[in-house]
C-alpha positions in Angstrom: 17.3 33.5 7.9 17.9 30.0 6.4 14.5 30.3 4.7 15.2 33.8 3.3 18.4 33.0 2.0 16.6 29.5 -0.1 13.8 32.1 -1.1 16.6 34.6 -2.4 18.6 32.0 -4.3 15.1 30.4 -6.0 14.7 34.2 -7.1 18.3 34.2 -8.5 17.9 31.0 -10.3 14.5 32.6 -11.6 16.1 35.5 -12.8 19.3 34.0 -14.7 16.9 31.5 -16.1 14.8 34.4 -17.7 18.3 36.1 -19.2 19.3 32.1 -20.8 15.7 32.1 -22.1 15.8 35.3 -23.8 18.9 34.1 -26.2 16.6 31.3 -27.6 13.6 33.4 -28.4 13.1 32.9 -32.0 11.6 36.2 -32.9 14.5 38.1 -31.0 16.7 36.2 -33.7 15.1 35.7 -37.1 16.0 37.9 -39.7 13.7 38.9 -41.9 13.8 36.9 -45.0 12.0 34.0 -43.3 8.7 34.0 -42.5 9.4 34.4 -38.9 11.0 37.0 -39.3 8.0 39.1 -40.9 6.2 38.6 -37.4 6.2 41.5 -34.2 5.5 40.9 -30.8 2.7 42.5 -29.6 4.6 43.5 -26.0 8.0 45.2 -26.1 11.0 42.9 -26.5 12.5 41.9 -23.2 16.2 43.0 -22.7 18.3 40.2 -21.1 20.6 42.3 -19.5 18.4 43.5 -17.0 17.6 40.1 -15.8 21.8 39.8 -15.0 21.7 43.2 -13.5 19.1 42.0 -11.5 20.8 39.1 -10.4 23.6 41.0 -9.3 22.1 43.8 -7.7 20.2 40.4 -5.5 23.2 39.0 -4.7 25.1 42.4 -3.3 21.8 43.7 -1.3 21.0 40.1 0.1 25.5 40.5 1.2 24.5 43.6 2.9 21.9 42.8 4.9 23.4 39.7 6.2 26.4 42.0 6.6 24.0 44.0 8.7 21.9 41.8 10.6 23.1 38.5 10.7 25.3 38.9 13.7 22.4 40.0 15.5 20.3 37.2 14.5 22.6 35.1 15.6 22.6 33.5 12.3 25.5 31.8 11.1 26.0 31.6 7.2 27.0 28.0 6.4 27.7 25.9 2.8 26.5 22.5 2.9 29.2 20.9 0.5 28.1 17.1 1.8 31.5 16.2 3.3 32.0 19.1 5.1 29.9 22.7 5.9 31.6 26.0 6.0 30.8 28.2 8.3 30.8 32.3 7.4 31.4 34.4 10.5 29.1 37.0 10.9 29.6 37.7 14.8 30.8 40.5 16.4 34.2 39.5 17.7 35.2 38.8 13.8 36.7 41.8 12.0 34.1 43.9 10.4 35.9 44.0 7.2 36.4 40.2 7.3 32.7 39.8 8.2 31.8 42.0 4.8 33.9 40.1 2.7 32.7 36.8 4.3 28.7 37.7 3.6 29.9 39.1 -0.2 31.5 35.4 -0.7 28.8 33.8 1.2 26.7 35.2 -0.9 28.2 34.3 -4.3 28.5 30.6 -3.1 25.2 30.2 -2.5 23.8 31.2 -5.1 26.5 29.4 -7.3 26.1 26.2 -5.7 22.4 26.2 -6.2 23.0 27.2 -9.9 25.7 24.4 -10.3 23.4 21.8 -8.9 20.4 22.9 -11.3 22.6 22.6 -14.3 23.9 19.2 -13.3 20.7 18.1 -12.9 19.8 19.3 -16.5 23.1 17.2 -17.8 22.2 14.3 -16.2 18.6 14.4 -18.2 20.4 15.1 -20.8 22.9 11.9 -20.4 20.2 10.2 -19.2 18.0 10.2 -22.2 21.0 10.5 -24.4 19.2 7.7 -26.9 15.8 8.2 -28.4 14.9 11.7 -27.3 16.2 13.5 -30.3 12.4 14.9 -31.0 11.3 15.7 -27.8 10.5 18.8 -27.2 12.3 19.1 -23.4 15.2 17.3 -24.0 15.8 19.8 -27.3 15.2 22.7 -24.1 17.3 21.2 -22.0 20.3 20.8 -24.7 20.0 24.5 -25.5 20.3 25.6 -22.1 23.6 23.6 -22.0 25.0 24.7 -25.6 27.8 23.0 -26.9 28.3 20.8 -23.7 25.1 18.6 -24.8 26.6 17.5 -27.8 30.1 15.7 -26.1 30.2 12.2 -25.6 28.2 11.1 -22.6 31.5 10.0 -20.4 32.7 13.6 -20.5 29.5 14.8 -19.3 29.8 12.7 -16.8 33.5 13.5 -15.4 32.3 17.5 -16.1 31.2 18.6 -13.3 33.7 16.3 -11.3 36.2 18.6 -12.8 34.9 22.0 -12.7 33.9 21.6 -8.7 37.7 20.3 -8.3 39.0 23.5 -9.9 36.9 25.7 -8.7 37.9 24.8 -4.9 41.5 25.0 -6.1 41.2 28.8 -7.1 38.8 29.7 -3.7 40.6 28.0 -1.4 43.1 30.9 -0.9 40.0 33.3 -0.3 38.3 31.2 2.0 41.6 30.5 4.0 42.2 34.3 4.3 38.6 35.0 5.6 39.3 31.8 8.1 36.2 29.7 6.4 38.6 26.9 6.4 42.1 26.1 6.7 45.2 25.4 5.1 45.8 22.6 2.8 49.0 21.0 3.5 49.8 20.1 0.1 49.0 20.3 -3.8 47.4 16.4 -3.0 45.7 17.1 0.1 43.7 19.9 -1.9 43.3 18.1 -4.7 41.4 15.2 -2.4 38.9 18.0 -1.2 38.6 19.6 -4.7 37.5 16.1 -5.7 35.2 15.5 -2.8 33.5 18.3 -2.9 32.7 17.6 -6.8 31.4 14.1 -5.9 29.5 16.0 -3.5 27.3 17.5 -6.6 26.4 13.7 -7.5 24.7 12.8 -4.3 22.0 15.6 -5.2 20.6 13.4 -7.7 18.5 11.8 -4.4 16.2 14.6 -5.0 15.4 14.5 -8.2 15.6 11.0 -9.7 12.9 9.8 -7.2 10.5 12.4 -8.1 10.3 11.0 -11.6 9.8 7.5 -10.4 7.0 8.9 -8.4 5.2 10.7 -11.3 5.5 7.8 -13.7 4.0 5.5 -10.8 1.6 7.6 -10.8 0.7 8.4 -14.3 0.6 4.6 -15.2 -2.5 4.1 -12.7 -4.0 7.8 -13.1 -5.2 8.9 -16.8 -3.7 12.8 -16.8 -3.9 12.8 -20.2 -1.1 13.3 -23.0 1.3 15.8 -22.8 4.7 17.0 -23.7 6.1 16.8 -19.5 4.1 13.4 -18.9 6.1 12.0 -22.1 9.5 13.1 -20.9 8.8 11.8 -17.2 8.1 8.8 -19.1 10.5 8.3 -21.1 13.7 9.5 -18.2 11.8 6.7 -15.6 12.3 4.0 -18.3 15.7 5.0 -19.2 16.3 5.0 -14.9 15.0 2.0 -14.6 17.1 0.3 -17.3 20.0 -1.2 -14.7 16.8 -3.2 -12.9 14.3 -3.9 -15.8 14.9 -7.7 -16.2 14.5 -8.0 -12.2 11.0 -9.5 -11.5 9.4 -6.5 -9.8 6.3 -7.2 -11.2 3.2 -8.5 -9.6 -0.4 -9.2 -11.3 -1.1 -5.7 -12.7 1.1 -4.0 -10.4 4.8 -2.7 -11.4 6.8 -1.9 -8.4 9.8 -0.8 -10.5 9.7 2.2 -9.5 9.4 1.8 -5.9 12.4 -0.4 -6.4 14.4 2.1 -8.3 13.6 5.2 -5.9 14.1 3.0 -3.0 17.9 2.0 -4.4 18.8 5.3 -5.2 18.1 6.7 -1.5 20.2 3.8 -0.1 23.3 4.7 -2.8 22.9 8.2 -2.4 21.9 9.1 1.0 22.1 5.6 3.5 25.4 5.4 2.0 27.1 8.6 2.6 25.2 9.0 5.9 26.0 6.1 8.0 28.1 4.1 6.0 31.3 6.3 5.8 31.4 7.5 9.5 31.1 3.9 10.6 33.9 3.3 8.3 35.8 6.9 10.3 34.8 5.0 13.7 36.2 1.6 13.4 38.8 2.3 10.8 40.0 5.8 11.2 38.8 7.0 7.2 37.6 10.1 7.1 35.1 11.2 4.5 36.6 14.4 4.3 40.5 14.7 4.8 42.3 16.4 7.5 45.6 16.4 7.6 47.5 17.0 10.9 49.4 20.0 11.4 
């Protein structure tokens, strides 16, 4: 059910990309008194709406059958939020209301916190290659997916998503209290320590996809793949990545182990860390990662 539910989301994050993509097709939008605007396509024009409908029609179906079924899967629904997983009951002794409203939220949150981490991993591109990437064709794709957010200063991308995550635990953490998901924050601070955790929650994700890049550019400097627009960009966001550690001497004869170095770092800061460092910190001096406040 795990695997379904990944598959499903992948499909959702298909579709809503297909209904941002339509707003920046040129031809949709030209008038015409340009030259573009003279031109036709050849296949009928594609109506972003339906992509949206889609994605909500997804979302409610994929509710319903876990609605149906997941009890007697004995599947569990749970939101990995790094500092702490919520669990969505499904079971048979919860109230079958409660256990409809739990797969609708489920459901949502998913699907939102998959979207949340694909557009935080477009901003930090984006603020990544912030200088000398005016003219390249993916970073201009990547700043009109974001709109106006790609043109603020790189700081306030940077605290963004920080902020938004905070808020939006603030306003759901009613819901999920009422549907038992979790409990009851004991005060205005003690929510606003989750709200905050579970926003630098969003950073840690960056494990998965700054090492990838590392990788490709380690591998297009020894491999010829030729010259293209994505080999460019990977090359150009691995240098920029690599721009804390460049004067370090990582490099031997003809080899540059840079980027071993940099992928290497970045699992130890974002996952060694976080994995053993902070409950051996809970262990021998009682902080926890995520709060819980006595009742």
């Amino acid at each position: 059910m795990s695997l379904i539910d990944l598959i499903l989301n992948l499909a959702g994050l298909l579709l809503w990309f297909n209904w941002r993509s339509s707003r920046f097709d040129p031809l949709a939008r030209s008038s015409a008194a340009t030259l573009a605007g003279t031109l036709k396509r050849a296949e009928p024009r594609r109506r972003g709406w339906r992509f949206l409908a889609g994605l909500g029609g997804l979302l409610l179906l994929r509710a319903l059958l876990y609605w149906q079924i997941g009890g007697a899967a004995g599947w569990t629904p749970r939101l990995d939020l790094t500092w702490v997983v919520l669990a969505f009951r499904c079971d048979h002794l919860a109230v079958r209301g409660d256990v409809l409203g739990s797969a609708l939220l489920y459901s949502a949150l998913s699907f939102a916190r998959l979207l949340a981490v694909f557009y935080f991993w477009l901003l930090a591109l984006v603020v990544i290659n912030r200088k000398g990437a005016e003219t390249d064709p993916l970073q201009k794709l990547l700043r009109s997916h974001l709109g106006p957010v790609a043109r603020w200063p790189w700081w306030l991308q940077s605290l963004l998503p920080l902020v938004l995550a905070a808020g939006l635990w603030a306003a759901l953490h009613p819901v999920l209290v009422s549907l038992g998901v979790t409990g009851p924050a004991q005060s205005r601070t003690h929510l606003l320590e989750q709200g905050l955790l579970v926003g630098a929650g969003i950073y840690l994700s960056l494990k998965y996809l700054l090492p990838v890049f590392l990788l490709l550019h380690l591998i297009a400097s020894y491999v010829y793949l030729g010259h293209n627009p994505l080999l460019d960009f990977v090359s150009l966001t691995s240098h920029n990545i690599l721009a804390p550690i460049r004067r370090l001497p990582l490099r031997c004869a003809m080899v540059d182990f840079a980027p071993l170095a940099g992928a290497v770092l970045i699992f130890l800061l974002l996952h060694v860390l976080p994995v053993h460092v902070l409950p051996w910190l809970e262990k021998h001096y009682h902080l926890k990662p995520w709060p819980v406040w006595p009742m």
